[in-house]
C-alpha positions as CSV (number, residue, x, y, z in Angstrom):
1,X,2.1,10.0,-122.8
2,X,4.1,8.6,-125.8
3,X,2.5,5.5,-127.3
4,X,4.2,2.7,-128.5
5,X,2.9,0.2,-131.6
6,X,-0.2,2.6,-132.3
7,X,-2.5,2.3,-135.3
8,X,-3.4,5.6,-137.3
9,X,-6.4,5.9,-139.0
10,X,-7.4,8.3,-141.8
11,X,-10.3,9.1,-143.3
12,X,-12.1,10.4,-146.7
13,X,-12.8,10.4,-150.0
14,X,-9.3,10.6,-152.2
15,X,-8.4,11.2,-155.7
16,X,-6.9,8.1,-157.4
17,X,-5.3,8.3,-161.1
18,X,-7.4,9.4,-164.0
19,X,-9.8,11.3,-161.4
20,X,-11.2,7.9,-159.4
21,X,-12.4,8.7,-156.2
22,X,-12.1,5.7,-154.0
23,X,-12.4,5.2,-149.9
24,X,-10.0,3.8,-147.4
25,X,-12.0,3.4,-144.3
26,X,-8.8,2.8,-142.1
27,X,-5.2,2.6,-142.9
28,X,-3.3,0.3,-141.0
29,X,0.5,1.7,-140.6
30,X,3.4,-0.8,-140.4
31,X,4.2,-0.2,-136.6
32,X,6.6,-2.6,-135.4
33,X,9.8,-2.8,-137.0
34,X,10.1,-7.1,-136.2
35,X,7.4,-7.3,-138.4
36,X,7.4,-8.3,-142.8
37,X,6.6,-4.8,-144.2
38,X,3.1,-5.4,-145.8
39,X,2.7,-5.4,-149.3
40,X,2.7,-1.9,-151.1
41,X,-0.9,-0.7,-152.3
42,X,-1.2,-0.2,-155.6
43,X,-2.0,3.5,-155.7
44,X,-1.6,5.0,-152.0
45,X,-4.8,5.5,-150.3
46,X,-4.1,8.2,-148.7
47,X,-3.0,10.9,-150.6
48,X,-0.9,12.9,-148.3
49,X,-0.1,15.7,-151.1
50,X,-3.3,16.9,-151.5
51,X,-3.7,17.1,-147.5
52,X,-3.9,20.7,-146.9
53,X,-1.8,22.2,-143.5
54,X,-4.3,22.9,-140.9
55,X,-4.8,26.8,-140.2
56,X,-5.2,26.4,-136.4
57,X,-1.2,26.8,-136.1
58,X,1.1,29.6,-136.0
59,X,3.0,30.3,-138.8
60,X,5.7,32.5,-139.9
61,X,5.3,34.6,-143.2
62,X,8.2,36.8,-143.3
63,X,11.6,37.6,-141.5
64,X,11.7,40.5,-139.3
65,X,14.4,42.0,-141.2
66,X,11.8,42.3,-144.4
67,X,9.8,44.1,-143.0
68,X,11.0,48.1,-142.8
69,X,9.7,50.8,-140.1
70,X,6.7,52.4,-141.4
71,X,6.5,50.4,-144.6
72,X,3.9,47.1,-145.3
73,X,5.4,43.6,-147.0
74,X,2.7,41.2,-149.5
75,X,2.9,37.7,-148.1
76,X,0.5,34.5,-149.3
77,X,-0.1,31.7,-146.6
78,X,-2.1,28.8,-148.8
79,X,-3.7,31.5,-151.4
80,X,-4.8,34.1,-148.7
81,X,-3.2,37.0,-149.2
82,X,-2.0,39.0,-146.1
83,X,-0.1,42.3,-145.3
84,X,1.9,43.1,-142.8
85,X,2.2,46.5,-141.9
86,X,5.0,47.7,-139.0
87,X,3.9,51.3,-137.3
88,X,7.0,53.5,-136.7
89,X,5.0,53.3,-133.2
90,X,3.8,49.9,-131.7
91,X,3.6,46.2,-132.6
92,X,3.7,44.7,-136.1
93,X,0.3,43.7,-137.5
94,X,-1.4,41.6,-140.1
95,X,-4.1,42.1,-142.2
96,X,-6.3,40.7,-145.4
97,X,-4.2,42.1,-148.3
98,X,-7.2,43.7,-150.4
99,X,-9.4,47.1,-149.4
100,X,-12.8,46.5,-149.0
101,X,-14.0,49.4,-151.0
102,X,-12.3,47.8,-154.6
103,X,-10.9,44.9,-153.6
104,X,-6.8,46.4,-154.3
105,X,-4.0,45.6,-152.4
106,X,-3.5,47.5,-149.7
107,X,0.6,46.8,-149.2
108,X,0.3,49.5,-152.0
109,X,-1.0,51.6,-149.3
110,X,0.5,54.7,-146.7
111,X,1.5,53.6,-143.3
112,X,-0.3,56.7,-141.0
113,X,0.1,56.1,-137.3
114,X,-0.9,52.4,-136.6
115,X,-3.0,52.3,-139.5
116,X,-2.5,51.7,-143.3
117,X,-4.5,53.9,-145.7
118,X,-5.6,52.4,-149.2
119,X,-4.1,54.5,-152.2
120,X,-6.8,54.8,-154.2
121,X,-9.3,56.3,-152.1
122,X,-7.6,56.9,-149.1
123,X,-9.7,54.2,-147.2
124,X,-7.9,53.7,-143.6
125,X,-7.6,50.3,-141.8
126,X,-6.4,49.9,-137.9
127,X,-4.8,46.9,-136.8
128,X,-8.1,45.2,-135.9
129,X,-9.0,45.7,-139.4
130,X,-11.8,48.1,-138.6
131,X,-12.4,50.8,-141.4
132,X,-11.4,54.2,-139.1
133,X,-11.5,56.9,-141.8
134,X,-13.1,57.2,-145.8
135,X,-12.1,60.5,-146.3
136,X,-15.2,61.9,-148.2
137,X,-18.1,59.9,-145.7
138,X,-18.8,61.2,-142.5
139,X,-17.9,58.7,-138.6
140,X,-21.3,57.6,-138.3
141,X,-21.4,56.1,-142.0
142,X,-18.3,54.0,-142.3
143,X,-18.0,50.4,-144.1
144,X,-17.6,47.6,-143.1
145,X,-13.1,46.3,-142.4
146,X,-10.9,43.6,-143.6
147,X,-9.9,40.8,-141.7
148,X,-7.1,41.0,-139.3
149,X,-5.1,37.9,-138.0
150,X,-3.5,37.3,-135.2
151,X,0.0,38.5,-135.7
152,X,3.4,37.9,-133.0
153,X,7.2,38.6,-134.0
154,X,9.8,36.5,-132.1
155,X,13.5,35.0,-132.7
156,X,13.5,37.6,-136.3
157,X,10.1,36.1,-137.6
158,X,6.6,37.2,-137.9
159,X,4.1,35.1,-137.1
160,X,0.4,35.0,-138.4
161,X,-2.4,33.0,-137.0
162,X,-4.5,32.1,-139.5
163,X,-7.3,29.7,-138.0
164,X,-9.9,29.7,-135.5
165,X,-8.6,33.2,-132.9
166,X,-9.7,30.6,-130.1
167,X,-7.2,28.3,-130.4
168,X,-4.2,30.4,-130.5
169,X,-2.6,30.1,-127.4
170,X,-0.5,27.3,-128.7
171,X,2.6,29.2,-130.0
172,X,5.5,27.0,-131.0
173,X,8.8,26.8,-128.7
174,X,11.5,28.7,-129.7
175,X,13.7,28.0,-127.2
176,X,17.4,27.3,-129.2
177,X,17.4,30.5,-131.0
178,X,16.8,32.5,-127.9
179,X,19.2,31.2,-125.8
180,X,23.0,32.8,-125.7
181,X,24.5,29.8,-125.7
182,X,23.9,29.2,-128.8
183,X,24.5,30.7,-132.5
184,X,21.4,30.6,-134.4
185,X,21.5,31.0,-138.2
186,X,18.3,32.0,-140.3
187,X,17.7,30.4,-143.5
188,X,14.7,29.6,-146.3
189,X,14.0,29.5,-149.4
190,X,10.8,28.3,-151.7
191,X,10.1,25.2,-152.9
192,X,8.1,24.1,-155.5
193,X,6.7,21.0,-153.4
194,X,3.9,19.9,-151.0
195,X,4.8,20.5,-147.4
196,X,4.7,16.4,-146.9
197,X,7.7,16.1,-149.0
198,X,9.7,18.3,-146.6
199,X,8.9,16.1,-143.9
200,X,9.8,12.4,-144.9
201,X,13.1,14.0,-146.1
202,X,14.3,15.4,-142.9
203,X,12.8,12.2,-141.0
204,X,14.0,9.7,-143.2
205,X,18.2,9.8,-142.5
206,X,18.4,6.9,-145.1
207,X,18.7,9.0,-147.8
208,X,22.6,10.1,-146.9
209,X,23.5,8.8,-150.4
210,X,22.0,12.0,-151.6
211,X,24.8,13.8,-149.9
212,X,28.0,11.4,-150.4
213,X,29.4,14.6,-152.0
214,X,28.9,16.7,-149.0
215,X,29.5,14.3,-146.3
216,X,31.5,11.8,-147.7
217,X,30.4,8.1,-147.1
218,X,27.7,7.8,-143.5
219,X,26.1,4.9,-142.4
220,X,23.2,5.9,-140.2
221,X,21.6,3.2,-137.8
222,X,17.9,3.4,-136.9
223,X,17.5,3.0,-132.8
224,X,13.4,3.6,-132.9
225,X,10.6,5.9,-132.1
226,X,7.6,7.1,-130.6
227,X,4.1,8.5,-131.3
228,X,1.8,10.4,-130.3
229,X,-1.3,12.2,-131.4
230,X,0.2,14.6,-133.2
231,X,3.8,14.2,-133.1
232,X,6.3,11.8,-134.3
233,X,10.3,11.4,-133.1
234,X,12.6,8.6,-134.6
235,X,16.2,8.6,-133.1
236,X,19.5,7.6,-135.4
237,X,23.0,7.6,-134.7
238,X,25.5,7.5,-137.9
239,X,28.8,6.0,-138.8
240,X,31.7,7.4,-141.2
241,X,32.8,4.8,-143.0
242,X,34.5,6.8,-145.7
243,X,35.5,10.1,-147.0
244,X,36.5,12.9,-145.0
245,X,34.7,15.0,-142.3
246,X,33.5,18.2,-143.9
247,X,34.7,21.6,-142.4
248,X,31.1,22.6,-142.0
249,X,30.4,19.8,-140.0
250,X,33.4,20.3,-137.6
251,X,32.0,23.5,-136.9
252,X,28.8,22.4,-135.2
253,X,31.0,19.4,-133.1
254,X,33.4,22.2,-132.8
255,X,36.0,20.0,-133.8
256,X,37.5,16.7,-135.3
257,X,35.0,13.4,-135.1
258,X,37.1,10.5,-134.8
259,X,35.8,7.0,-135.9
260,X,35.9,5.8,-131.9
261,X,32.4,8.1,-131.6
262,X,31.2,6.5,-134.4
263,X,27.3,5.0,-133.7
264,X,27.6,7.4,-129.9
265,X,25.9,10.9,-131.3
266,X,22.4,10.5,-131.3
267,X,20.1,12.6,-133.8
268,X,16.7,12.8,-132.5
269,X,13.9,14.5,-135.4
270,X,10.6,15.3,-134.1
271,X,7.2,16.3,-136.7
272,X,5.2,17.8,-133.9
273,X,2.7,19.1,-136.6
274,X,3.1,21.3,-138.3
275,X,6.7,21.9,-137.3
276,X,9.9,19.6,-137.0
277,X,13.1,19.5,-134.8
278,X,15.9,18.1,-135.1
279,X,18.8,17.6,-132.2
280,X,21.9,15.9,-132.0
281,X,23.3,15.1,-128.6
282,X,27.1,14.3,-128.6
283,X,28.5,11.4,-127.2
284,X,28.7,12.1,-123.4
285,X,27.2,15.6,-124.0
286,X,24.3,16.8,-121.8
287,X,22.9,19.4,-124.3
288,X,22.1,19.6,-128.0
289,X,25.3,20.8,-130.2
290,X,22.7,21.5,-132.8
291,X,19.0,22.7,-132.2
292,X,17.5,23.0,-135.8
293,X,13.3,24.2,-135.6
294,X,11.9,24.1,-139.3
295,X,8.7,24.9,-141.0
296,X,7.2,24.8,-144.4
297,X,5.2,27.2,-145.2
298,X,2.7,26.7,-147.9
299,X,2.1,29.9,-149.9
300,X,-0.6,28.9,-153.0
301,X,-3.9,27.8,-152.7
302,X,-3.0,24.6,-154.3
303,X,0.1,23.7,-151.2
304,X,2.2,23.2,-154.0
305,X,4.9,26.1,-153.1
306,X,6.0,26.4,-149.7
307,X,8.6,28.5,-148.1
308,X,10.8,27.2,-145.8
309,X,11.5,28.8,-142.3
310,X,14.5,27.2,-140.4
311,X,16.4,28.5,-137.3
312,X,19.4,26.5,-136.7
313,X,21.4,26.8,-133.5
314,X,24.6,26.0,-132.8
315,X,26.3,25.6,-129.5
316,X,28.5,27.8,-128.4
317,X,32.0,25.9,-127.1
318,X,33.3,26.9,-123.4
319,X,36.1,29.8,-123.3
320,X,37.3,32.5,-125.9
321,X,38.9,30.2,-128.3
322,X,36.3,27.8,-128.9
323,X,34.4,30.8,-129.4
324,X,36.7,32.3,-132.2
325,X,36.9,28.8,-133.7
326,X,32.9,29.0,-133.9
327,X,33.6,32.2,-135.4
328,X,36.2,31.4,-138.1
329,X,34.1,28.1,-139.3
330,X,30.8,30.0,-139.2
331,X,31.1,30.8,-143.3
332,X,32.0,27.0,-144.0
333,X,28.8,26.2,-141.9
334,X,26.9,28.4,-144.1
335,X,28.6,26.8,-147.2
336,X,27.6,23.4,-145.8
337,X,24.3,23.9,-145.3
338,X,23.5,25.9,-148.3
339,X,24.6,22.8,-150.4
340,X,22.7,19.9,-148.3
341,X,19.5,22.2,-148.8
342,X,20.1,22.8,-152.7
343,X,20.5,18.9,-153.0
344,X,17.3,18.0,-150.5
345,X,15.6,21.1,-152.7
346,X,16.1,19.6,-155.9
347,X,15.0,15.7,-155.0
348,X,12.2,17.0,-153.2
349,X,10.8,19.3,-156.2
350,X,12.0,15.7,-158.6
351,X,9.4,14.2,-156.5
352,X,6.5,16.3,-156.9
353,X,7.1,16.4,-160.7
354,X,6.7,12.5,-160.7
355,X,3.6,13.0,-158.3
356,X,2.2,15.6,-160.9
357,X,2.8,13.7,-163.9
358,X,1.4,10.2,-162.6
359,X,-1.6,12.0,-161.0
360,X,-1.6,10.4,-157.4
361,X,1.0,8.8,-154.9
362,X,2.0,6.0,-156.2
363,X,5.2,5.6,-154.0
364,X,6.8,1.9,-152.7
365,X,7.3,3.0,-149.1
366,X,9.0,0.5,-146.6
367,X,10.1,2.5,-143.8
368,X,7.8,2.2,-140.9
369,X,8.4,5.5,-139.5
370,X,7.5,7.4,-142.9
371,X,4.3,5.4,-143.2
372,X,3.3,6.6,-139.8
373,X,4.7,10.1,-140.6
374,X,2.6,10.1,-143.7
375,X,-0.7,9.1,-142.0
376,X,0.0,11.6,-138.6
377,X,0.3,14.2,-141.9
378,X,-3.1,13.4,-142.9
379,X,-4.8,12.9,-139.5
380,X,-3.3,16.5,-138.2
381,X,-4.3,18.2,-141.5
382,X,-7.3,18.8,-143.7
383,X,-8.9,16.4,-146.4
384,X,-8.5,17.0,-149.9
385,X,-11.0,19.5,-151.2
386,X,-13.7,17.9,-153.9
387,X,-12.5,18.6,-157.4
């Protein structure tokens, strides 16, 4: 049940500049949007980039496509490293990237049946990460495995599990990039940010004036949100009040916006840790004309690099030409996107340098809805570690 005007609290020791450690038993988040936004700490007290993700998620490490018949891939999720190894027979599967005889990589390894086999001493992993085979040792006197992590593939990404087995029946919808009626387009790239950056920059539309080159001159107007435990949705419509509509963006209305729909589209973007969404419904429209499903991925141990995994779907328009119009602007679409990305990837890395070089988050936040995004961050993920 959504919850209106609720209070998040956070706890735990935190890192302040210069290595203080200081406490905030309860942070108090700005909730009604009536109300004088309260004065700005002077150091936040709740660190939010140095919360670490929570394992007890799904997460994708790879696209489908990187991942060859018979051959393994190297992927990190927060440090860990993990391969995945696909069978020329049977399901894709995941396992600790190191051989437990001497510790090497195994993505080095030989793909034999549905198992991988170290190269160096021919050590031989199934997809449980049992040890099946040391070539020189007889059955009855094998080693101890490797770990093996729960491991899916759906709308072209593999998925890894990489918390508590138990709780892993809570696989993300994918719903969009599965459904024909829609053109779904895969894209990613790593970033050399925490994943909390990611987030207030999709949920926070006030930053258009990033992308007056792309978009030309928007307006967007706040309607509200709500909250829950571990999500977060804040609605906007937008405005053009000067500059032209860019190709890419008639592709996904599938045609011309004139100014008399101006403030009618609604955008609605939902964190439902650790993923976000983001829809718009057209004026008069009964379903989405874009579907986007996002996730950052962090790949060091320090959540400092992430990778981002995006499936964006675009509605297909009724009868043959509004197909072949999808068609012809599909490129420009591409174009589009690829641009807003490169300018939300550069602010976003601009931002961790600052947080890097001032030691702690020191940012002047006044939108409501990113102060509750910020402390739904830290209550969904995991304190800081001691340094």
């Amino acid at each position: 049940m959504p919850m209106f005007g609720r209070a998040v609290n956070w706890h735990g020791a935190l890192i302040g500049r210069a290595g203080e450690k200081f406490r905030m038993d309860s942070i108090v988040l700005n909730t009604d949007d009536t109300a004088e936004i309260p004065p700005p700490l002077t150091c936040s007290a709740t660190d939010t980039r140095r919360v670490r993700i929570h394992p007890d998620h799904w997460y994708p490490v790879a696209w489908s496509r990187e991942l060859k018949t018979g051959k393994t891939l190297a992927v990190r999720f927060a440090g860990a490293p993990i391969v995945l190894i696909r069978p020329k027979e049977g399901a894709v599967f995941a396992l600790e990237n190191r051989c437990a005889h001497r510790q090497v990589p195994l993505d080095a390894g030989v793909v034999s049946g549905c198992a991988i086999r170290c190269c160096y001493h021919g050590w031989t992993y199934d997809a449980s990460g049992a040890c099946i085979d040391v070539p020189y040792l007889g059955k009855g006197k094998l080693p101890n495995g490797v770990r093996a992590y729960p491991c899916r593939e759906e709308a072209g990404l593999i998925f890894i599990f990489p918390g508590d087995k138990t709780k892993s029946d809570n696989f993300p919808s994918l719903a969009a990039a599965a459904d024909p009626k829609y053109k779904t387009r895969r894209f990613g790239r790593e970033v050399a940010c925490h994943y909390s950056f990611m987030h207030e920059n999709l949920m926070d539309m006030n930053h258009q004036f990033l992308h007056r080159k792309q978009m030309g001159q928007i307006r967007p107007r706040y309607l509200g949100r709500r909250l829950g435990a571990d999500w977060l949705e804040v609605q906007y419509t937008f405005a053009r009040t000067g500059g032209k509509q860019p190709l890419g963006e008639t592709a996904v209305f599938g045609g011309k916006r004139t100014k008399d729909v101006n403030d009618k589209d609604i955008m609605t973007i939902r964190t439902e840790y650790p993923y976000q969404t983001l829809r718009i419904l057209p004026a008069g429209g009964s379903e989405p004309v874009m579907d986007l499903w996002i996730v950052y991925v962090p790949l060091d141990a320090e959540q400092r690099t992430i990778r981002t995994f995006g499936l964006l779907s675009i509605h297909k328009p009724g009868g043959l030409l509004g197909r072949g119009l999808l068609q012809l602007g599909w490129p420009f679409l591409v174009a589009f996107t690829e641009r807003i990305f490169k300018e939300d990837r550069w602010i976003v890395e601009a931002e961790q340098k600052a947080h890097d070089a001032q030691g702690a988050n020191w940012n002047q936040e006044v939108f409501p809805v990113i102060r509750e995004l910020t402390g739904l961050l830290g209550s969904c993920g995991l304190p800081p570690e001691e340094r």
